[in-house]
C-alpha positions in Angstrom: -3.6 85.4 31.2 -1.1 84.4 33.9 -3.2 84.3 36.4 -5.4 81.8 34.5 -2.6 80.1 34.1 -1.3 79.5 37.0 -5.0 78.8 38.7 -4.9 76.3 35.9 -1.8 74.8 37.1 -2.6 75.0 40.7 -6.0 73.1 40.3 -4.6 70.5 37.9 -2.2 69.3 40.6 -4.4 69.3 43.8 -6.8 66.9 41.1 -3.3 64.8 40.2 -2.8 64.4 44.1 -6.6 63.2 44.7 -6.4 60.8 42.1 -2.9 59.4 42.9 -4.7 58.1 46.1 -8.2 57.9 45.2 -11.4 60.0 45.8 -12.7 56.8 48.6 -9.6 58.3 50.3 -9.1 61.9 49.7 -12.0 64.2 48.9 -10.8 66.3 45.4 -10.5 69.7 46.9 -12.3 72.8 47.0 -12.0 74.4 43.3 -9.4 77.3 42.6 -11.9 80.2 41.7 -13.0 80.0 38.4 -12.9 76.6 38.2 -15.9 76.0 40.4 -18.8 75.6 37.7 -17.2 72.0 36.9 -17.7 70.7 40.6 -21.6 70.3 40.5 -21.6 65.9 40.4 -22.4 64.4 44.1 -20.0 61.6 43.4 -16.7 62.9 44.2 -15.1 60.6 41.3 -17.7 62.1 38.7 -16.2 66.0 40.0 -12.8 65.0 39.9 -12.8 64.1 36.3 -15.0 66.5 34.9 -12.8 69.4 37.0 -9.8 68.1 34.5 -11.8 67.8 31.5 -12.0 71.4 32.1 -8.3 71.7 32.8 -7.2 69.9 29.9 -9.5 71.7 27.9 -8.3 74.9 29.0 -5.1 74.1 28.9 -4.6 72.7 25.1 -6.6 76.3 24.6 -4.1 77.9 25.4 -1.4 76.5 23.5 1.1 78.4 21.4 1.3 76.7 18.1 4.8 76.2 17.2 6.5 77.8 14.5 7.0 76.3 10.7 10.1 75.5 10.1 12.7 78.1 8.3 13.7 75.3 5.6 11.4 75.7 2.4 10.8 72.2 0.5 11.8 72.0 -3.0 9.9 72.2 -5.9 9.7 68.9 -7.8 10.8 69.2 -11.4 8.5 70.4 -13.6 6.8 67.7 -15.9 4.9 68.9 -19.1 4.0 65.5 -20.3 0.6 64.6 -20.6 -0.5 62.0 -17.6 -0.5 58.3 -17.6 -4.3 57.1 -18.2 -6.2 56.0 -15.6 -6.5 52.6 -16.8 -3.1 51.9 -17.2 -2.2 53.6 -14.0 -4.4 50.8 -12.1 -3.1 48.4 -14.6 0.6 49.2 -12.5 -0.8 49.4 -9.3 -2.2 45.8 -9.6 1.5 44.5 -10.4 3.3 46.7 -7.8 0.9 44.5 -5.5 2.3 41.5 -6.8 0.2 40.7 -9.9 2.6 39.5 -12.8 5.3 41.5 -11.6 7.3 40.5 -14.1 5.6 42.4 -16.6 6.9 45.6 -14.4 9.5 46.3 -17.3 7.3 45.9 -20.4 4.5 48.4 -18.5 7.3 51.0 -18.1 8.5 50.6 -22.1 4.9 51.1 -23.5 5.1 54.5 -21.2 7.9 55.8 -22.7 7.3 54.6 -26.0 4.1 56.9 -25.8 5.3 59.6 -24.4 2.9 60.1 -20.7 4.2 60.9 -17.7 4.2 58.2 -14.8 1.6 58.2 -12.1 4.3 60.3 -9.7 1.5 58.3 -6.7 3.9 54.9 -8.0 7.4 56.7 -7.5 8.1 55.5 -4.5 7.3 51.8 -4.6 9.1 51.6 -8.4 12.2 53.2 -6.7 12.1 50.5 -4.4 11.5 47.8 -6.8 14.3 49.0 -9.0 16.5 48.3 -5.9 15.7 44.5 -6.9 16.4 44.8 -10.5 19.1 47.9 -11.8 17.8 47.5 -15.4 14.2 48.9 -13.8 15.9 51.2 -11.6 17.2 52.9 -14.7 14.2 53.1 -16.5 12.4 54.4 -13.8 14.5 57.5 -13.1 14.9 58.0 -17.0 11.0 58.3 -16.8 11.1 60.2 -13.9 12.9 62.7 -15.2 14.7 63.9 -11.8 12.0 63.5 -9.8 13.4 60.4 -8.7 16.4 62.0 -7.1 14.7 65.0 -5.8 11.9 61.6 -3.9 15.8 60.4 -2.6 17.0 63.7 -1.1 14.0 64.6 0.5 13.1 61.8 2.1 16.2 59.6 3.3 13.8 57.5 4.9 12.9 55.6 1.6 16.2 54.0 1.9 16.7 55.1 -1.7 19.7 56.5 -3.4 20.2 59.3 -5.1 22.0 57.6 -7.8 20.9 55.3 -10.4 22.2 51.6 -9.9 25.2 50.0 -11.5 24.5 46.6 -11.1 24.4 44.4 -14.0 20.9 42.5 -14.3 21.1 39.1 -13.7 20.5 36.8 -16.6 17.2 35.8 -18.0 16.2 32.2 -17.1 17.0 29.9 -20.2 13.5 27.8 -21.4 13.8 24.5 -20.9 11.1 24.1 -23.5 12.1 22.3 -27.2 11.0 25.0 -29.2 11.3 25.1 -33.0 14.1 26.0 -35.0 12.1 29.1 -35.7 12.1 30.4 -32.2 12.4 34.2 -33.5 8.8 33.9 -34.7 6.2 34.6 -31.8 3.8 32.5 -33.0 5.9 29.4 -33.0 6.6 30.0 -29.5 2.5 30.4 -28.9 1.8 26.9 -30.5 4.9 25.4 -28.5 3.5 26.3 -24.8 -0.1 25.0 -26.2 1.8 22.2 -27.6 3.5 21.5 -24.4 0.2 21.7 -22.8 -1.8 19.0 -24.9 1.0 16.5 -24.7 0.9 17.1 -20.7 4.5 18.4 -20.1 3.1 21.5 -18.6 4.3 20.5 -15.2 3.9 23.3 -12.7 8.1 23.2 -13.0 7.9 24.6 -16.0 6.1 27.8 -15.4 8.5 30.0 -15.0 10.0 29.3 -18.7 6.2 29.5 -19.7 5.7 33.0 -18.5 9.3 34.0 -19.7 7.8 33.0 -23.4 4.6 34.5 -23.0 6.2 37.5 -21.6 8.7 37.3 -25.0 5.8 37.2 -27.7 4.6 39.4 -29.8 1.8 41.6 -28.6 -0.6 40.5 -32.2 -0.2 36.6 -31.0 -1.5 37.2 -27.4 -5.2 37.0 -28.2 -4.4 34.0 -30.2 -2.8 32.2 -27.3 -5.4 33.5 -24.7 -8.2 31.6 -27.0 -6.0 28.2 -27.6 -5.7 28.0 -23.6 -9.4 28.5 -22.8 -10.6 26.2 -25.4 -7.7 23.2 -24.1 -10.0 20.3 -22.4 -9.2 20.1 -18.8 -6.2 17.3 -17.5 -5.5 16.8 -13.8 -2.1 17.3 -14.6 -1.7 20.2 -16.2 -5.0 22.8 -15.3 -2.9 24.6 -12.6 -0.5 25.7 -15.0 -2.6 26.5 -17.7 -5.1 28.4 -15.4 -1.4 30.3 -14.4 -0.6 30.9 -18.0 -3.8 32.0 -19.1 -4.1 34.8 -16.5 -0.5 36.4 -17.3 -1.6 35.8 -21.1 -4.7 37.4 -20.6 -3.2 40.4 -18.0 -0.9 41.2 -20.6 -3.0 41.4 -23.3 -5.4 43.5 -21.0 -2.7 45.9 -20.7 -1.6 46.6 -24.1 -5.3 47.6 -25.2 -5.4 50.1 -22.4 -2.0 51.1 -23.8 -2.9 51.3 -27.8 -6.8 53.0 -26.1 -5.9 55.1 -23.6 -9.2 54.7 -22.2 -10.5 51.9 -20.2 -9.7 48.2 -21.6 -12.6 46.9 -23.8 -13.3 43.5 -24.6 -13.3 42.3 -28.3 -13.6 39.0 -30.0 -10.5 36.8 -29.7 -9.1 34.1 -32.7 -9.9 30.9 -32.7 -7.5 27.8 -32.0 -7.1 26.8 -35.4 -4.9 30.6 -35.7 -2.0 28.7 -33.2 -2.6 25.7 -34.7 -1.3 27.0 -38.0 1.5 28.0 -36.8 2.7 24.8 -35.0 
């Protein structure tokens, strides 16, 4: 074994030292023995490189693999939950990708509230979203059940800490909208953003208070307020946000049934506009 070695080494640089100059200048020379079978090619450049094909070949061969290292990983806690579904998995991977991500909160409550474990695949990227917003960060490690701080400790690259953040959350946006004197009741807050809608003071300003109210209602007036913004006619000024505020209507609607299935979303025959209507 060390004398193959050292031929190896020996012929490796006399081909280093050919092709430093160039074969049109230096002929490679003659083969150490045992090396020989790799010089058949007439062209000299054609030898040189199959002679350390065979070197490097030989010499990755012969390499000692290093040895695993003494410290032992720890276990993650155990977790005897039964998983998150499928569907509603994909349903969080969509809005960790920037899909309604304010509906990041509401997704983690109807988790707990059922009692799966999270999709540990999503613990990284809702440990760095809760770096944004303490009030998720809490929730997330809650539901994570120390799994969150064993993620922290074993890989400081995350940028992650250990401990949960104290933070306060910042406050909610106010709605600028002029919502009935019976703003506790979902459905009045349904027939408002239609409302708003029809008399064209759904500026694309005003979306964020939109999706704070469609975020606030009541998961049984969602349907309801999916069907009154499909059927509204379409206006110049006010189709962007109501194309806006029918997709977070519908996402979140969407995400409930997978929630209350626990199987993949199904579709199913929504009210008609005459159910806001009665409310407004």
């Amino acid at each position: 074994m060390t004398g193959l070695g050292s031929s190896a080494a020996a012929e490796w640089s006399a081909l280093v030292a050919t092709a430093l100059v160039g074969t049109d200048r230096r002929t490679p020379p003659h083969p150490q023995p045992g090396w020989d079978t790799w010089s058949s090619s007439d062209d000299p450049a054609v030898q040189l490189l199959d002679r350390a094909a065979a070197v490097v070949a030989a010499r990755r061969a012969g390499v000692v693999p290093f040895e695993a290292p003494g410290a032992v990983v720890p276990v993650a806690p155990s977790d005897r939950r039964p998983p998150c579904p499928d569907a509603c998995a994909r349903r969080l991977e969509r809005i960790l990708a920037g899909e309604h991500v304010l509906l990041v909160a509401e997704w983690l409550e109807l988790l707990e509230r059922r009692g799966w474990a999270l999709p540990w695949e999503a613990l990284p990227r809702l440990l760095l979203r809760g770096r944004r917003d303490p009030a998720v960060d809490r929730s997330v490690r809650r539901l994570a059940r120390g799994r969150a701080e064993w993620l922290a400790d074993l890989v400081p690259e995350l940028g992650v800490s250990s401990r949960p953040s104290q933070t306060p959350r910042p406050a909610q946006l106010e709605s600028a909208l002029e919502v009935p004197a019976v703003a506790a009741d979902s459905r009045a807050r349904a027939a408002s953003i239609v409302a708003a809608l029809v008399e064209r003071r759904g500026s694309w300003t005003m979306v964020p208070q939109f999706e704070q109210l469609i975020v606030s209602l009541s998961p049984n007036d969602l349907a309801s307020l999916c069907a009154a913004l499909a059927d509204l006619a379409f206006d110049v000024s006010t189709e962007r946000t109501r194309t806006a505020l029918l997709a977070l209507a519908e996402f979140r609607l969407e995400m409930h049934r997978e929630f209350d299935d626990g199987v993949e979303p199904r579709r199913s025959t929504s009210p008609t506009l005459s159910d806001l209507n009665g409310a407004s």
